[in-house]
C-alpha positions in Angstrom: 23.1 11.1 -34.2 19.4 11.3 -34.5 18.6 8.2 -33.3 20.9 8.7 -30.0 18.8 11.9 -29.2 15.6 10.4 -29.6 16.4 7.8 -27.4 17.6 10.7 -24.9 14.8 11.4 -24.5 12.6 8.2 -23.9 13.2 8.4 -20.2 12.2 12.7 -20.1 9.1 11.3 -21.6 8.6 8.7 -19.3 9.1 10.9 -16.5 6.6 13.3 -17.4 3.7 10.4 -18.1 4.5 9.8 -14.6 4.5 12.7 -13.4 1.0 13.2 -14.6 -0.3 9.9 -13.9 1.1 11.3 -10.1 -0.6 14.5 -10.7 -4.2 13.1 -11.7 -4.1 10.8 -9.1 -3.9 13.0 -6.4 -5.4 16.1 -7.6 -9.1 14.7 -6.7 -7.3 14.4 -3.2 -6.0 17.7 -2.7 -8.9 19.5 -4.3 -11.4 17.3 -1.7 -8.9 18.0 1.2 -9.3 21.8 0.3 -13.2 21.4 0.7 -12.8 19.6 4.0 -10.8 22.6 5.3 -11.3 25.6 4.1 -15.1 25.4 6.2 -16.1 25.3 9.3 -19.4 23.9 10.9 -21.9 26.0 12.4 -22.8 25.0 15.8 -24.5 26.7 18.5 -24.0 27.7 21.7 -27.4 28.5 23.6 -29.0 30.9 21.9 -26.6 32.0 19.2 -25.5 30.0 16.0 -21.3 30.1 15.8 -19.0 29.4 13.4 -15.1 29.6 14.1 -15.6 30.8 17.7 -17.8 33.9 16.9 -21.2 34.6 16.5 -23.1 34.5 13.6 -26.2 36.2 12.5 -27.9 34.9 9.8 -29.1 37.3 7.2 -30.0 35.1 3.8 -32.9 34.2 1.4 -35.2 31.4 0.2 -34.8 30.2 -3.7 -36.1 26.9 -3.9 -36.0 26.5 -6.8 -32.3 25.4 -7.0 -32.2 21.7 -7.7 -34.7 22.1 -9.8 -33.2 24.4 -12.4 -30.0 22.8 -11.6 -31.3 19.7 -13.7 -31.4 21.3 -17.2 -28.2 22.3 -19.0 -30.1 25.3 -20.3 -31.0 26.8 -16.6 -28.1 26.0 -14.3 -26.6 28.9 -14.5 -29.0 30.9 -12.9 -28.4 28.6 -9.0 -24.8 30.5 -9.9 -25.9 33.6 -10.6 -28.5 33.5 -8.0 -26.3 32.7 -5.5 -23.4 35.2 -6.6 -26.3 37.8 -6.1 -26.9 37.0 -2.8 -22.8 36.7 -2.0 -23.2 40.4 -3.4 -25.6 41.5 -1.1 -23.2 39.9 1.8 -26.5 37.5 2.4 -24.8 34.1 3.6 -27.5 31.4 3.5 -29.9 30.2 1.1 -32.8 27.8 2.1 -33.6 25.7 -1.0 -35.6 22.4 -1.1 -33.5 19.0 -1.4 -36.8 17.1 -2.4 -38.9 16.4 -5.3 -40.8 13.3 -4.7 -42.5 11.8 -8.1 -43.6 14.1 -10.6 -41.5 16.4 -13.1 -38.0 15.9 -12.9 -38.4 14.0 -9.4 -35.2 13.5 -7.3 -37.2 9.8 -5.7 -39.1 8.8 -8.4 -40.4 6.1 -5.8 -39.7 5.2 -2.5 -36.0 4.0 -2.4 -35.4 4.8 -6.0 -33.6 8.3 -6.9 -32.7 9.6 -10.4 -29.0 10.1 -10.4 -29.8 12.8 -13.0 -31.3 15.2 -10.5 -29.0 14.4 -7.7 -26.2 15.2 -9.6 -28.4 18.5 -10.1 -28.6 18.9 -6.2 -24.6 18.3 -5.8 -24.2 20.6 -8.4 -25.9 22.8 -6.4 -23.8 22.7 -2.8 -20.8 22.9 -4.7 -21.6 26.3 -6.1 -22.7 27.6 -3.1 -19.2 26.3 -1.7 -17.9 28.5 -4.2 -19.7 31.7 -3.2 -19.1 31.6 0.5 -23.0 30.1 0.7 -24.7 27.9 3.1 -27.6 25.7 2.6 -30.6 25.2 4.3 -31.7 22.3 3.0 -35.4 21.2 3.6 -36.3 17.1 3.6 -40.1 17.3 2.6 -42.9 19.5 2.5 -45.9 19.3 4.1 -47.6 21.1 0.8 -48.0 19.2 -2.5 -45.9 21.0 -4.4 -42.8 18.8 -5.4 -44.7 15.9 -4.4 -44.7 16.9 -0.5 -46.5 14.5 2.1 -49.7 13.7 -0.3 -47.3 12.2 -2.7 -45.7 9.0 0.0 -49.2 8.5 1.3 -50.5 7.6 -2.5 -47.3 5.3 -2.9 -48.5 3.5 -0.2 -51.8 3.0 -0.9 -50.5 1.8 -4.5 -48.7 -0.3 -3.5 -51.5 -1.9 -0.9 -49.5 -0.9 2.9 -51.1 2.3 3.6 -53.0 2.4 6.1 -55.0 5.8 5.0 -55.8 7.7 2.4 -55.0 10.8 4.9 -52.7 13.3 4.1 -51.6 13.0 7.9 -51.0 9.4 7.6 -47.6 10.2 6.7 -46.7 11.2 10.5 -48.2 7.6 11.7 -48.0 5.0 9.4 -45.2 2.9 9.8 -44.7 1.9 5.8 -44.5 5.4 5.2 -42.0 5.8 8.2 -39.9 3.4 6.7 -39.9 5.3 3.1 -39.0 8.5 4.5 -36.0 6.8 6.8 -34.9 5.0 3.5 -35.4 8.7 1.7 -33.3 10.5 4.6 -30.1 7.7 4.5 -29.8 8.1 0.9 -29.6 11.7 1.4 -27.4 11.8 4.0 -25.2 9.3 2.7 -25.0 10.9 -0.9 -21.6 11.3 -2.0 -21.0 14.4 -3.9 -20.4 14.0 -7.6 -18.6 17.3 -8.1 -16.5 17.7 -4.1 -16.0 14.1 -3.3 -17.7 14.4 0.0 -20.6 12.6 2.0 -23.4 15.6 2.4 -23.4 14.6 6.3 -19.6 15.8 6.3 -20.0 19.1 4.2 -19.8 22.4 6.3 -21.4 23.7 3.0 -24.7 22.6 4.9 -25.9 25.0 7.4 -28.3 22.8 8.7 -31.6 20.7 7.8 -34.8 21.2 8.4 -37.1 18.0 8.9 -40.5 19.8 6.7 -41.8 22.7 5.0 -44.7 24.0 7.6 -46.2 21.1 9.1 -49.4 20.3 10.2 -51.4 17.4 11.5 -54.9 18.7 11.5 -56.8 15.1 12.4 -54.7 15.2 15.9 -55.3 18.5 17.3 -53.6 17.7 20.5 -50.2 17.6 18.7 -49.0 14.0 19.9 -48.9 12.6 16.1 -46.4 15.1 14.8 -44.5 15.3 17.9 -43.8 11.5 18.2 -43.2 11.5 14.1 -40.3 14.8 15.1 -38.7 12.9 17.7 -38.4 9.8 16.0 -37.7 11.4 12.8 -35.3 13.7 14.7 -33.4 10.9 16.3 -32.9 9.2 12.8 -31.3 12.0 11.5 -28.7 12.6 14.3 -27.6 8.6 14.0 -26.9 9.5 10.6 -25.1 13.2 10.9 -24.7 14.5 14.4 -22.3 17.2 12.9 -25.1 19.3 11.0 -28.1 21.7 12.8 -31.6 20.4 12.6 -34.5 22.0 12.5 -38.3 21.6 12.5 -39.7 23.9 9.7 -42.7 25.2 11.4 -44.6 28.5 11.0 -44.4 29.5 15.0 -48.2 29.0 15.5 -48.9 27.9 19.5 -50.8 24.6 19.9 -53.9 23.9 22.2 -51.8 24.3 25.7 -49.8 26.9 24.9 -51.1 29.8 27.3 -49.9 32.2 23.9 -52.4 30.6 21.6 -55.3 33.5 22.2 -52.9 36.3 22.8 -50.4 35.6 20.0 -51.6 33.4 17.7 -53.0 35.7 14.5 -56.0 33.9 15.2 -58.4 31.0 16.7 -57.3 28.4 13.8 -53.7 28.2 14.6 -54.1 26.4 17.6 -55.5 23.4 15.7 -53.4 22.8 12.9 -51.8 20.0 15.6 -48.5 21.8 15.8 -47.0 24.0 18.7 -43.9 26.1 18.8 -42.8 25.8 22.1 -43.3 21.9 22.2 -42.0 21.3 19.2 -38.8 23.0 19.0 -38.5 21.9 22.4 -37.5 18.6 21.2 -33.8 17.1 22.3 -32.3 16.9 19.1 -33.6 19.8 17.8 -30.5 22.3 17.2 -33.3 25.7 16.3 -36.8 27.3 16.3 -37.8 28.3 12.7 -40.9 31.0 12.4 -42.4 32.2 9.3 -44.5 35.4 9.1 -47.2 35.8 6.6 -50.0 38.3 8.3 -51.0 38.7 4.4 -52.5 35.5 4.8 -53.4 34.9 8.6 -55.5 37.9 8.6 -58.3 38.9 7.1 -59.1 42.6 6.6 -56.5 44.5 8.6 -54.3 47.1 7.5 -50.8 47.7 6.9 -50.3 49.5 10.0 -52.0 46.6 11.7 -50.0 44.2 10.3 -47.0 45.8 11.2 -48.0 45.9 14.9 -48.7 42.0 14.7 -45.5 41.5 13.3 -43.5 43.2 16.0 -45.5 41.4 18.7 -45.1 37.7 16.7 -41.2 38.5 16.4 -40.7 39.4 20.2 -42.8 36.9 21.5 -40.5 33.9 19.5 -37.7 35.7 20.7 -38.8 35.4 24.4 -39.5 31.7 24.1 -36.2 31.2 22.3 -34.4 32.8 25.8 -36.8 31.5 28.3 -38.8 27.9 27.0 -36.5 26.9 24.5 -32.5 28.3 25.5 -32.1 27.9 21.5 -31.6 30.3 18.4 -34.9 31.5 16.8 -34.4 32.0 12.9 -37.4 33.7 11.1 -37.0 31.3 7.9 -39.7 33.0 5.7 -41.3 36.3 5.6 -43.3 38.4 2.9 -45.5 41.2 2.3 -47.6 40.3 -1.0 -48.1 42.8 -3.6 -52.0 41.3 -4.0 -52.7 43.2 -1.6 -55.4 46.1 -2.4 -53.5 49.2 -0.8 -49.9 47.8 -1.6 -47.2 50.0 -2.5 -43.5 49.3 -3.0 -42.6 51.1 -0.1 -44.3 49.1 2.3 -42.5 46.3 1.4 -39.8 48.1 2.5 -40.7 49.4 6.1 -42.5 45.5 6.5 -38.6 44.4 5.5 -37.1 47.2 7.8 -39.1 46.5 11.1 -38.1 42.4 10.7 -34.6 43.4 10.0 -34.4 46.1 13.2 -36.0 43.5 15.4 -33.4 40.7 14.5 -30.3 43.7 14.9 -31.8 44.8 17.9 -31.8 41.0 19.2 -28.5 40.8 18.3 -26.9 43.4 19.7 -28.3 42.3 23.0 -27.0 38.5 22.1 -30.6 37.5 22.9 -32.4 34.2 20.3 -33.7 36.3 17.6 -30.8 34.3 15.3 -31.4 35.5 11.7 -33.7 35.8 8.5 -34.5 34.2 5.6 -36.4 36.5 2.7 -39.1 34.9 1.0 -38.4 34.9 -2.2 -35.3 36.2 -4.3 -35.0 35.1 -7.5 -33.7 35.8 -11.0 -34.8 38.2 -14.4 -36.9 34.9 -16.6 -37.9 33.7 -14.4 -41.5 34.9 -13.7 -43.3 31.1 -13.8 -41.7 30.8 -10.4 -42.4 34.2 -8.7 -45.3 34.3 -6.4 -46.6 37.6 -4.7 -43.7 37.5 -2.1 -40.7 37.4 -5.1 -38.3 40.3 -5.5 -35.6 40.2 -8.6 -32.7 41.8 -6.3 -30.8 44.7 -8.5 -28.0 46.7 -6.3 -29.8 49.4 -6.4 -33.1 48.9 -5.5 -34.0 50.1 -1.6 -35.1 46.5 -0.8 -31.4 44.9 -2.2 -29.7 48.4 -0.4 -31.8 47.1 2.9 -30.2 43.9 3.0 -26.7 45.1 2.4 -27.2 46.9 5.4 -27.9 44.5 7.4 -25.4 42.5 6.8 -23.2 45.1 7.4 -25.1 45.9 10.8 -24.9 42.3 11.9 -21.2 41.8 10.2 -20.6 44.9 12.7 -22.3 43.1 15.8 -20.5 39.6 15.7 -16.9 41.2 15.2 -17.1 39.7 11.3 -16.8 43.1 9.5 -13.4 42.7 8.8 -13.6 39.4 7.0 -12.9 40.1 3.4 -16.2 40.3 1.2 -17.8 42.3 4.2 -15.2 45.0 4.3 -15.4 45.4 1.2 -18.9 45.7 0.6 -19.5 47.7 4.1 -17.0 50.4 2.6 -19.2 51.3 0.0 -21.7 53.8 0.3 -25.0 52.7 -0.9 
């Protein structure tokens, strides 16, 4: 009799190795289906940013960072606790760099050639931002030399004999270098996430890219160099992904024949850093303006209440282009009020944070450009080597964290969002 019940149950087994065979097969398909639709993208329309047929207002943070930390076993889990922090605070995008070119635990180690290591880092990373309801702003180079930045393609070229200068600003003309950054920029685009199964070009996780950290071409004052690179760069990018925003990256400083550059402008040197706002974001396949505001470091010797009155002016004046020159969304990417300062005190940080967020509100609720901010910088407790004079570590209830709640709530309020689920809940609170 034993023998007859074993082989009873021969074909049970069977059926269950099949079953799971079935089951395995398809999961990966399912689960990638689910990441297809659970997001939508965000487009615009004009002046605003949409998603799903409403407006959005964007009220996020900068932690750059990400990829970085995201290589090590020991520090990933801060990008998820990071961005859970900011999901807390009802912030929903993150700008974070996508770059690290040569260098310390570089994501192109050389021109064409990528260290799967860190990639897998950076899919790492838009799959937990997936998970918190996140979007990324992910930035293609900087214009700095930090993670290798501009400086660091123009000495690959001159290694390898094709450059054509040892210029910094060589990277917006020479061709060789051109052709690096196109190879750098299909790779990316292309990349096929590890962890979700899909092509970054296809993920809604993306809420746009931005072409460089704060250019500037200073040996061609009149701004032709960078603009030809930005509309052939530009153009690249949309052959590639015509489903994602693009951005510039600039700072909002008005070039040479810009009639804004004396009356705006924080000062003289602005105007010939070879960039201009209005031109440049005037470009056809640019989707938004970006603006940063720094009057710590445009100015010299002005006070906090001067500062404040330049900031209200820089703010509106974007704004106005973004209705009248542009007809596109104007997001204020980066802002900060340094601590180095000689007469700083905690709570100016906090009316400096409450006049940018009042400004954007305001904008809102007249559905005018001013699309959104970006904090410069949040980050986490440990992680001091990274802070700079702009860094806050949020905690809920700290004014600066309870300022941000309430704009998102303000703004959740505004676009008709307040009763999606995290928002409710977190706008029912008193804080």
């Amino acid at each position: 009799m034993v023998p007859a019940r074993n082989g009873s149950m021969i074909p049970v087994i069977g059926f269950l190795i099949c079953a799971a065979f079935i089951y395995l097969s398809f999961r990966d398909l399912w689960l990638n289906h689910q990441w297809r639709t659970e997001l939508g993208f965000v487009k615009r329309n004009g002046t605003q940013f949409v998603l799903d047929g409403k407006p959005l207002y964007v009220n996020g943070w900068n932690s750059y960072w990400f990829m970085d930390h995201a290589v090590n076993e020991h520090s990933r889990y801060l990008v998820s606790e990071m961005l859970q922090t900011g999901a807390k605070l009802g912030l929903t995008v993150c700008r974070t760099w996508a770059f690290n070119d040569g260098g310390y635990n570089a994501l192109q180690i050389s021109p064409g050639r990528f260290d799967e290591r860190v990639f897998k880092a950076l899919d790492h990373v838009i799959a937990e931002a997936k998970k918190h309801d996140v979007r990324l702003l992910l930035s293609l180079v900087n214009n700095l030399q930090a993670y290798g930045g501009k400086s660091q393609y123009v000495q690959w070229a001159w290694q390898e004999g094709v450059g054509l200068s040892s210029s910094n600003d060589s990277f917006f003309f020479d061709p060789s270098i051109r052709k690096y950054f196109k190879n750098y920029l299909t790779a990316l685009l292309t990349r096929k996430n590890s962890v979700t199964g899909i092509e970054y070009r296809n993920d809604p996780t993306i809420f746009a890219w931005e072409l460089i950290n704060e250019p500037r071409c200073t040996s061609d004052v009149s701004g032709d160099t960078l603009q030809d690179w930005i509309d052939e760069m530009t153009g690249f990018i949309k052959s590639i992904d015509d489903k994602h925003l693009l951005t510039v990256g600039l700072e909002g400083f008005y070039g040479p024949n810009s009639p804004k550059r004396l009356t705006v402008n924080p000062e003289q040197w602005p105007s010939e850093l070879g960039t201009d706002f209005v031109r440049n974001s005037n470009s056809s396949n640019i989707d938004f303006a970006s603006v940063h505001i720094y009057p710590d470091h445009w100015f010299h010797n002005q006070t906090f209440d001067e500062k404040l009155t330049f900031v209200v002016k820089w703010m509106q004046s974007h704004i106005e282009d973004g209705m009248k020159e542009l007809q596109k969304p104007v997001l204020f990417a980066e802002f900060g009020l340094s601590n180095l300062n000689k007469d700083f005190e905690p709570s100016q940080r906090e009316r400096f944070y409450r006049t940018i967020f009042d400004i954007v509100y305001k904008s809102a609720k007249r559905k005018k450009a001013g699309a959104g901010t970006l904090v410069w910088q949040l980050f986490m407790e440990g992680m001091e080597g990274f802070n700079d004079e702009f860094g806050i570590v949020p905690h809920e209830q700290d004014p600066m964290s309870k300022l941000m709640i309430e704009q998102s709530c303000r703004l959740g309020r505004v676009t008709g969002r307040l009763k999606e689920h995290k928002l409710r809940k977190l706008c029912s609170h008193k804080h």
